[in-house]
N, C-alpha and C positions, 0 to 999 in steps of 0.2 A: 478496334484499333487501340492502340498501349498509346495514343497520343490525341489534344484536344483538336481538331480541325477546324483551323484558322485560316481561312484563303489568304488575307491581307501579309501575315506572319509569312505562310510560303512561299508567297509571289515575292515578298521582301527579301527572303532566304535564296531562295532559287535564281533571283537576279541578280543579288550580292557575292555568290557564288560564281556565276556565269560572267560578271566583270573581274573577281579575280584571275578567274584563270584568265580569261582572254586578255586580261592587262598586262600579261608574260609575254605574252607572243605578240600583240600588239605594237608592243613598246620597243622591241627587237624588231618589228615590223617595217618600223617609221626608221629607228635609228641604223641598223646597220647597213643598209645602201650606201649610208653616207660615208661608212669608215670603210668598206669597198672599193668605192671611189677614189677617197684620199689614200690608201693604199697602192691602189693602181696607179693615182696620178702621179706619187713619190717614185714608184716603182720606174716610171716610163722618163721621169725626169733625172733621174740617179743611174739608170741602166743596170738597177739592181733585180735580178731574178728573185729574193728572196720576198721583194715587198710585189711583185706583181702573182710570186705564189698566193702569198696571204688572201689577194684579194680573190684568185680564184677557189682557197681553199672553203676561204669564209662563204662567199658567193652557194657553192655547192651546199654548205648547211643552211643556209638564209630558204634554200627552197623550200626544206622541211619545215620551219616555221612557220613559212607561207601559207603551208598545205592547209597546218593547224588552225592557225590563225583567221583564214577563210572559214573552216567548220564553227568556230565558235563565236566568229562576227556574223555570221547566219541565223545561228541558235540566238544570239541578241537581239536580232529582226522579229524572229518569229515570236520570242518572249515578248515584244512590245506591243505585240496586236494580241497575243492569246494573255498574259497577264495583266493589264495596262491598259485597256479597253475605252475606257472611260478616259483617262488621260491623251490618249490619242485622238478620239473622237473629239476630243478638245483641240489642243496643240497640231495635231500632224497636218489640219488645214493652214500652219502658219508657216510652219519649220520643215514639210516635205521636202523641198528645195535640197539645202544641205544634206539632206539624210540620202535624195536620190543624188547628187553630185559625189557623195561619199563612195559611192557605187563606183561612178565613172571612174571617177580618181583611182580606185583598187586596179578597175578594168585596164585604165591607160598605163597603171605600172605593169601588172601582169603579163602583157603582150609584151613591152621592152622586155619583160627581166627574161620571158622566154626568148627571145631573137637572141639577147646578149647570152644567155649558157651557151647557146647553142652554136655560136659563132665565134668562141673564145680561137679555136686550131684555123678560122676562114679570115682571119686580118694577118697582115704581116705588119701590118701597120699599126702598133699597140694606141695610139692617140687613139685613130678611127673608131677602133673598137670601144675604146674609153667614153667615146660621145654617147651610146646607147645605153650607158647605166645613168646618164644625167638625165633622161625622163623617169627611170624607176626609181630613183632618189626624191624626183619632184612629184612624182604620183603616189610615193609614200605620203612627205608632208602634208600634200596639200589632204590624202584621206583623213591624217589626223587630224588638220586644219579643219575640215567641214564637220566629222561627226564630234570635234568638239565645242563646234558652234554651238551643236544641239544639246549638249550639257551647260553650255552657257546660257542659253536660252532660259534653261529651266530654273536655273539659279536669278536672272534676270529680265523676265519677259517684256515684250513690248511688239509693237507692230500689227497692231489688232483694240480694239476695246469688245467689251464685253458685255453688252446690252440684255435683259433678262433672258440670261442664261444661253444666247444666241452670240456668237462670234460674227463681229461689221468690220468694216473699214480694216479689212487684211491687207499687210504690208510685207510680204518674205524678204525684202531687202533690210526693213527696219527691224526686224525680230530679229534677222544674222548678224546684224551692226549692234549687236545689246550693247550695254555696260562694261559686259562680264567677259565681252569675248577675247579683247587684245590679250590682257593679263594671263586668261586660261590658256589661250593659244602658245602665249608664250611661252609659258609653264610647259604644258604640254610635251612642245618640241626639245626646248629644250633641257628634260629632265630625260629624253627619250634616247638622243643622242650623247647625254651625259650616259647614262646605263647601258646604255647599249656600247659605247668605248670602256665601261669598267668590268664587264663583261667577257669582254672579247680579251681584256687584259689580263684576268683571271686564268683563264684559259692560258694562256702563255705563261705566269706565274706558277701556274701550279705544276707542269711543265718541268720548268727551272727546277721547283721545290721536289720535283722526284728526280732529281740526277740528271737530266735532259738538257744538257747545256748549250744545245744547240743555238748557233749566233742568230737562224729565221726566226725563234722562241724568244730572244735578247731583242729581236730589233719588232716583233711586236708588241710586246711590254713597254717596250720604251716609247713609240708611234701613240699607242692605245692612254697611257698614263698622260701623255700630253695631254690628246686630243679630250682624256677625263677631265684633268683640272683646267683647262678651258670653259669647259660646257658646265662643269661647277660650280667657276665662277659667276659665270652668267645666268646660273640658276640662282644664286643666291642674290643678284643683282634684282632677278625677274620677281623673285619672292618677296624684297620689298616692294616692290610697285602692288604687286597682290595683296600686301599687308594693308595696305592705301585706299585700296579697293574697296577689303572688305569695311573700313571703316566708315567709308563714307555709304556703300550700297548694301551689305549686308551685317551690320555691327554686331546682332545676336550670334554670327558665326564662329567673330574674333574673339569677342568677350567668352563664350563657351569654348574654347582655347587655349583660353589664358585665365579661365577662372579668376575672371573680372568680373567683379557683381556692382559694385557701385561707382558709378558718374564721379570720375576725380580728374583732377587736374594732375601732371608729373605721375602717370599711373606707370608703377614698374611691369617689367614682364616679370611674371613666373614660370619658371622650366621645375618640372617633376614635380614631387611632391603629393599628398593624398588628403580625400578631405572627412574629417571627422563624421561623428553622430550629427555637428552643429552646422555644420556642411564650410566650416572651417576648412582653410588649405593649413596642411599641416608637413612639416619638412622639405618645403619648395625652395628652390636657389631662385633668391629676387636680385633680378636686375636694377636698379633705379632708374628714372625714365625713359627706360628701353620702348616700352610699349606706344608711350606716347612719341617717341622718336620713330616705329615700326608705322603706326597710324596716320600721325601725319606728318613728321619730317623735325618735328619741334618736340624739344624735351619739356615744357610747361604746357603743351595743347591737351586739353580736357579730349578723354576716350571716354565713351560710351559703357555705362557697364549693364550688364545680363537684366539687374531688376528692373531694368526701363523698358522690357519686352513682354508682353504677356504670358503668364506662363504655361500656357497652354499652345504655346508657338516656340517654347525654346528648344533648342539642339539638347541631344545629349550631354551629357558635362563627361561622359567618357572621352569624348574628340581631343580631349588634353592631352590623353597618352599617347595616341596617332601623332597629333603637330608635334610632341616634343621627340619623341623616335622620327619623323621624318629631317626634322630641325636637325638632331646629334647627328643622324647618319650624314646627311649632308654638307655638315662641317667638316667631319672628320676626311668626310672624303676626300672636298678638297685641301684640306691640311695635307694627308696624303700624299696623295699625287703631286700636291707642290714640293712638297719635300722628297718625293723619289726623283723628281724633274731635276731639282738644285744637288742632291747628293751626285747624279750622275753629274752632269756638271766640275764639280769639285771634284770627283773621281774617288769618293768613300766606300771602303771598304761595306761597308754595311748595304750596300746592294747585293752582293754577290752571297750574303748570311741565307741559310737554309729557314731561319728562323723568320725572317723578312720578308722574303718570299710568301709565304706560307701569308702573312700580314695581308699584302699584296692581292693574294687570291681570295682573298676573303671581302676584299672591293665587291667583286662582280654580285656575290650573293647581299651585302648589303645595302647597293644600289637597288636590289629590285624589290627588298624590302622596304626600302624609301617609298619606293614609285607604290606597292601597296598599300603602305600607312597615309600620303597621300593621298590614294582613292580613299580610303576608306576617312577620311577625313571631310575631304570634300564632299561624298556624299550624304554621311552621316550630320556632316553640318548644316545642309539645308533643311535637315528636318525638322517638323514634321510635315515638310512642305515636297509634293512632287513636283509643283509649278509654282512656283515659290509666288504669296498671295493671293494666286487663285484657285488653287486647290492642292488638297491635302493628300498624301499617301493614303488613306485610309478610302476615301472618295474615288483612288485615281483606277483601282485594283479590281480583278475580277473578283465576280461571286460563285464561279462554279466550283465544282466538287473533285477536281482533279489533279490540282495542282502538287501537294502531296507526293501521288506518283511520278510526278513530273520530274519532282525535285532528286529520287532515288534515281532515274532514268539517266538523268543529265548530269547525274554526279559520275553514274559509274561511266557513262563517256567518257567525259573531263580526266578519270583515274584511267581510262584504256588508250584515250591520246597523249594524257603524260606521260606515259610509261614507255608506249609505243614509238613518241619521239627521240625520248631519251635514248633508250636500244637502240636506233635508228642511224642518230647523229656520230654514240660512242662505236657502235663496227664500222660505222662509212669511214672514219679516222681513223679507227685500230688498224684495220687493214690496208690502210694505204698513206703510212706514215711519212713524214714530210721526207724522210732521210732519202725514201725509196722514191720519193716522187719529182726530187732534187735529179736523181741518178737515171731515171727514167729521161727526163729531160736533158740532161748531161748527154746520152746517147744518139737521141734523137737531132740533136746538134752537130755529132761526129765527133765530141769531144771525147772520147774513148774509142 
């Protein structure tokens, strides 16, 4: 082999890998039901065909994601028992619950979301129809809802004690109730349906930015940018309360974050920056009592700094570069969006610039690289903990001799369903462009 074999390393890789990808489609998963719905219900309130298209246009691509998204929440399942063995034989008698409700919740969307394709030409009654996307909306959340209990959990266990090396006194309602779990949840959802509206508005921007001036491309841009710097805001709202969190239940996470080493009082944040031979931070933008404002609400409250953690338990000091690219993008975002909101509004010229546009479309790709630096934030932060205090990634992982190929196996999946979706999504819309599908309907009405 031209490589040293490392189960721990693979299992780590191979997992890390298999959340990114599935965190694309996942997070499309959750959020766009929702902008479906609000689409449709404008549409049906307005008596406008252009927002009731949208929702069935989008509708028709959400399937595909679906498709994806189920193969690589699978591939997740099965990683969990074939690499993680040990950590399951631990944890999965506390936290099954969630993990099998996570199931149901997929199951109870998937039945709605087929009844409602399929029923789009059998209502005349556009409301009626509209009731059937309100479980696949609520069968999304709540899947994100439960399987991210189970990341909660793992970040903040409870609901069981641990008696030589035997699991007593199991509790699955008190292990889903952790610490960790509002915060996450809320996170969660809402960075889901923030991306998943900045997405969809890309898609329309970019659109605009090739010559396509069409008003259904104007009035989804301008729906999607709302419904973006809403879910924005309230991400940036939800990320204080998480900032809170970790201070008080996970301090080595924050501090390794913000490249916080020592216990001070009025402890600024630091955004960017790098750190020397001396392990100095060097060319960082410090905030003054930002940090201890993000931790507990007070600019003189004393934060927690890294050296009060053992070192043999801290996070990587990499996780800096993740919160502060999730942190930028996420500002900017809703900077953004609020200001495309306010210029339409005031009726500036500067919406209709080729140049702007282009700005615009450039949302959709750095919402999802948010929602990535986030994962990988979050999970790189708990390290080197798979169950945070009871055991270690090192502990939690198999020791068999396969995992290697596993990893070449599942990557070149990952490479044959991205690829595949992509083709998929781009001719199902080439060929059946809004203009024609406008016209199509126009006829079928007798309006021509």
């Amino acid at each position: 082999m031209f490589w040293e074999y490392d189960p721990v390393t693979f299992s780590r890789t191979l997992t890390g890998l298999t959340l990114a990808f599935h965190i694309i489609y996942a997070t499309i998963g959750v959020g766009i039901p929702l902008m479906i719905a609000i689409a449709q219900w404008i549409g049906i309130k307005k008596n406008d065909e252009h927002y009731i298209l949208l929702a069935r246009r989008w509708a028709r691509g959400f399937v595909i994601t679906v498709a994806v998204g189920v193969v690589t929440g699978t591939a997740i399942g099965l990683q969990l028992s074939l690499l993680w063995p040990n950590f399951m034989e631990l944890a999965g008698h506390v936290i099954a619950l969630p993990l099998f409700m996570e199931t149901f919740a997929f199951f109870f969307e998937a039945i709605f979301l087929g009844i409602y394709l399929y029923t789009w030409d059998r209502f005349e009654n556009q409301k009626k129809h509209l009731l059937l996307l309100i479980p696949v909306a609520i069968g999304a959340a709540f899947s994100a809802f439960f399987i991210t209990i189970v990341n909660a959990f793992m970040n903040t266990p409870q609901g069981f004690d641990l008696v030589n090396g035997a699991l007593v006194n199991i509790d699955p309602i008190a292990a889903m109730l952790n610490p960790a779990m509002p915060t996450k949840v809320a996170h969660v959802l809402s960075t889901a349906f923030m991306t998943s509206a900045f997405v969809l508005a890309s898609i329309a921007a970019f659109r605009l930015f090739k010559g396509n001036n069409h008003v259904y491309h104007k009035k989804a841009l301008f729906l999607m940018m709302k419904v973006g710097f809403i879910f924005s805001v309230a991400t940036v709202i939800v990320g204080d309360f998480s900032g809170k969190f970790l201070a008080e239940y996970q301090p080595e996470k924050l501090a390794a974050a913000e490249w916080h080493f020592e216990t001070e009082e009025e402890a600024p944040l630091i955004l960017y920056g790098w750190l020397d031979d001396k392990g100095e931070v060097k060319g960082g933008l410090e905030i003054p009592y930002a940090l201890s404002i993000l931790a507990h609400g007070n600019p003189t409250a004393e934060v927690e700094g890294l050296n009060e953690t053992p070192e043999e338990e801290r996070p990587p000091l990499f996780v800096h570069y993740f919160f502060d690219l999730m942190v930028t993008i996420g500002m900017w975002l809703t900077f953004i969006s609020g200001f495309y909101w306010f210029a339409v509004k005031k009726g500036w010229k500067i919406i209709r610039k080729k140049s702007f546009n282009f700005v615009l479309f450039l949302s959709g790709p750095l919402a999802m690289i948010a929602i990535e630096m986030g994962w990988f934030y979050a999970e790189f932060g708990r390290q080197p903990w798979i169950l945070r205090g009871y055991m270690m990634v090192s502990d939690g992982a198999t020791s068999a001799g396969y995992v290697d190929w596993m990893l070449f196996l599942f990557a070149g999946l990952y490479i044959v369903l991205g690829t595949a979706s992509v083709i998929v999504l781009t001719k199902m819309f080439k060929k059946n462009p809004v203009e024609q599908e406008l016209a199509d309907h126009a006829y079928e009405r007798g309006e021509w």
